[in-house]
C-alpha atoms as one frame of an Amber mdcrd trajectory, in Angstrom:
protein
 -66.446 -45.983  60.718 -68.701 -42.533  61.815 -67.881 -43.907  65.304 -64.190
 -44.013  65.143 -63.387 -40.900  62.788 -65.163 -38.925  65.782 -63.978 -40.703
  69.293 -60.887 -39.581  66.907 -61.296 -36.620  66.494 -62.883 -35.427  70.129
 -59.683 -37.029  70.688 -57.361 -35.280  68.738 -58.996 -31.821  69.810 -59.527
 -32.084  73.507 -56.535 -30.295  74.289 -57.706 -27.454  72.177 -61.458 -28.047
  73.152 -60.717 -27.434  77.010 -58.145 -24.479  77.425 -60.677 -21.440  77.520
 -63.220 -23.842  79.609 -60.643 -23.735  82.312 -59.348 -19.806  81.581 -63.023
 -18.748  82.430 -62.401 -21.252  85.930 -59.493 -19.444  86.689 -61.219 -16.300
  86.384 -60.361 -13.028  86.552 -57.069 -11.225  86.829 -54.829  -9.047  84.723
 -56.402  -8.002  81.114 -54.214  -8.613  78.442 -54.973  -5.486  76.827 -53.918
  -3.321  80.300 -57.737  -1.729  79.684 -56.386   0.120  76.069 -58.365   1.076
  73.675 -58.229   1.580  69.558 -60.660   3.895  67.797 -63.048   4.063  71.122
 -63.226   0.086  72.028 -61.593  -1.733  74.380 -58.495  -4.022  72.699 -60.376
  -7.263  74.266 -61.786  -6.290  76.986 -61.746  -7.868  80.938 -62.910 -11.270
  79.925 -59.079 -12.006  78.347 -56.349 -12.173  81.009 -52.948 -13.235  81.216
 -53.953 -15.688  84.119 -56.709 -17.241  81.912 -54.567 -17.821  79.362 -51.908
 -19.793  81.400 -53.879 -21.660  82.726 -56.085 -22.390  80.363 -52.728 -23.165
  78.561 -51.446 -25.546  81.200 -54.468 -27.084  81.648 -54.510 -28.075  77.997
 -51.238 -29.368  78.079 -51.589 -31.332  81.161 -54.852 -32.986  79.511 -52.706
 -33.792  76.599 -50.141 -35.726  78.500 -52.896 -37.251  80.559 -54.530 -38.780
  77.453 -50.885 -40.280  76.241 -51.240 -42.374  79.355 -54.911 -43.504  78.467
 -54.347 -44.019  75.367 -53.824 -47.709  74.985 -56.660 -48.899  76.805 -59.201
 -45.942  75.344 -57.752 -46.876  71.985 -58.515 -50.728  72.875 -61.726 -50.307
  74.291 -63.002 -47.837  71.143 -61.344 -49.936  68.721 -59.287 -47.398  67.075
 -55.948 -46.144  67.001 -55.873 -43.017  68.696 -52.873 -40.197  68.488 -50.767
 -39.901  70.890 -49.442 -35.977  71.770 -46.054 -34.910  71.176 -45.071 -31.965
  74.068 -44.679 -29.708  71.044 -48.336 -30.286  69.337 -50.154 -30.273  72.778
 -48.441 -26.783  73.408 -49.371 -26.020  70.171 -53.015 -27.263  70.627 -53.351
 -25.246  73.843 -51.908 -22.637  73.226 -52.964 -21.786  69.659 -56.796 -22.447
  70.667 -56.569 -19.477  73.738 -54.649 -17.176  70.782 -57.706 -18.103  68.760
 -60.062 -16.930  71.226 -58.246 -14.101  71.585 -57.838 -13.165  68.236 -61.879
 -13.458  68.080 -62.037 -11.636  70.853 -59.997  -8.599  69.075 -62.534  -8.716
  65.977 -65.441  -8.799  67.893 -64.010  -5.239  69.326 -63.560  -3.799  65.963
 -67.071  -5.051  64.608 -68.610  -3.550  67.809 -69.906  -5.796  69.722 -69.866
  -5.903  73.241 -67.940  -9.250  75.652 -70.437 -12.101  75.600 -72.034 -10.782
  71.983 -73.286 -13.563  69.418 -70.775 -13.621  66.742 -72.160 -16.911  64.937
 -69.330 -19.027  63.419 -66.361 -17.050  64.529 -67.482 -17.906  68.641 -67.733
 -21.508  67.474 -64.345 -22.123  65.470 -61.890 -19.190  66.774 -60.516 -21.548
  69.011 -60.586 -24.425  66.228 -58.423 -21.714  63.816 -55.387 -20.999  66.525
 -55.415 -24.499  67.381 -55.060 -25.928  63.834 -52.555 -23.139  62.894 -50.266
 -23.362  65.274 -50.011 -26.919  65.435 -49.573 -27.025  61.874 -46.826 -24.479
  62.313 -45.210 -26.389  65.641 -45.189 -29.584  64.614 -46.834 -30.138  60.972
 -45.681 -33.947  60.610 -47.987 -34.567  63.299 -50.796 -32.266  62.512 -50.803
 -33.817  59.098 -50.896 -37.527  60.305 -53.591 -36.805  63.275 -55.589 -34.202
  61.339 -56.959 -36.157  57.858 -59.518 -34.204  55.626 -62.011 -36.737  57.335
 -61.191 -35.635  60.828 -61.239 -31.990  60.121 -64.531 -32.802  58.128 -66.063
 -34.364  61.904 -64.163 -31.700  64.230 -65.569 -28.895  61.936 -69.484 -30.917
  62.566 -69.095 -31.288  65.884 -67.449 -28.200  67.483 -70.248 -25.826  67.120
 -72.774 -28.225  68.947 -70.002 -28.617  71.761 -69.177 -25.381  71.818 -72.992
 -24.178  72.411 -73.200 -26.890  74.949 -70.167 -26.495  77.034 -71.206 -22.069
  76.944 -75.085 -23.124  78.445 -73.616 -25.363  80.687 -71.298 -22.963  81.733
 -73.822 -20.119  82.172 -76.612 -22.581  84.220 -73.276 -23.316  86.710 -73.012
 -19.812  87.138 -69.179 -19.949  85.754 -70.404 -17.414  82.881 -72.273 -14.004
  82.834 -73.809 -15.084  78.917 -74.923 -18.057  77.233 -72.447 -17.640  73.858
């Protein structure tokens, strides 16, 4: 039961779980922001860039579609019924977790902290927010049947631990200048 509300879940959320993964491989590029500032601080700041967030986008997507066509024998093999990803809610997934980031991003500015500052519980679930809000919004029929209150229950439990892995990971490969 445990076993199969979680493989769902990962499931469900890898499109929204990988996006800014790949944005920080496609590195660099244009800031969103154009460098502006509001009340002294950067916007964003460098680390968000128009590049980043198409691919990271795309990437997303791509995964999505990539799991449709696994998804009979990974749902075999775990036993479970896995979703399958509508173009719309895998755009939505994508798309909504970089806006998330983003939008985190754009706080973190305001409250004065610097890129790559701890902001414990917002750096772990931004991403979880845009994802879940604009699939909702895109294609709710689908958000509703995929995302139960048991699978939000596990994706709200296990994002923080793979967001903190996937970050040290990141900075011991050199792909990131901070461990958060």
């Amino acid at each position: 039961m445990i076993g199969s509300l979680v493989a769902t879940a990962f499931w469900a959320m890898v499109p929204a779980y990988v996006p800014n993964n790949a944005a920080v491989l496609a590195g660099g590029g244009r800031p969103i922001d154009g460098g502006r500032e509001w009340r002294g601080a950067r916007l964003l700041g460098d680390g968000k860039t128009w590049r980043g967030t198409a691919v990271g986008t795309l990437v997303g997507v791509a995964l999505a579609l990539a799991l449709n066509r696994l998804n009979d024998p990974a749902s075999a093999a775990l036993g479970v019924d896995l979703p399958t990803f509508a173009l719309p809610a895998a755009v939505a997934l994508a798309f909504g977790a970089m806006c998330g980031d983003i939008g985190a991003s754009f706080l973190k500015r305001r409250s004065g902290r610097e890129r790559g500052a701890a902001f414990p519980g917002l750096d772990q679930l931004d991403f979880v927010v845009g994802a879940l809000a604009a699939v909702a919004v895109v294609d709710t029929d689908w958000a509703l049947a995929t995302f139960t209150p048991a699978v939000l229950a596990a994706v709200l439990v296990m994002t923080p631990v793979l967001h903190v892995v996937t970050n040290v990971g990141a900075y011991l490969l050199g792909l990131k200048d901070e461990p958060w």
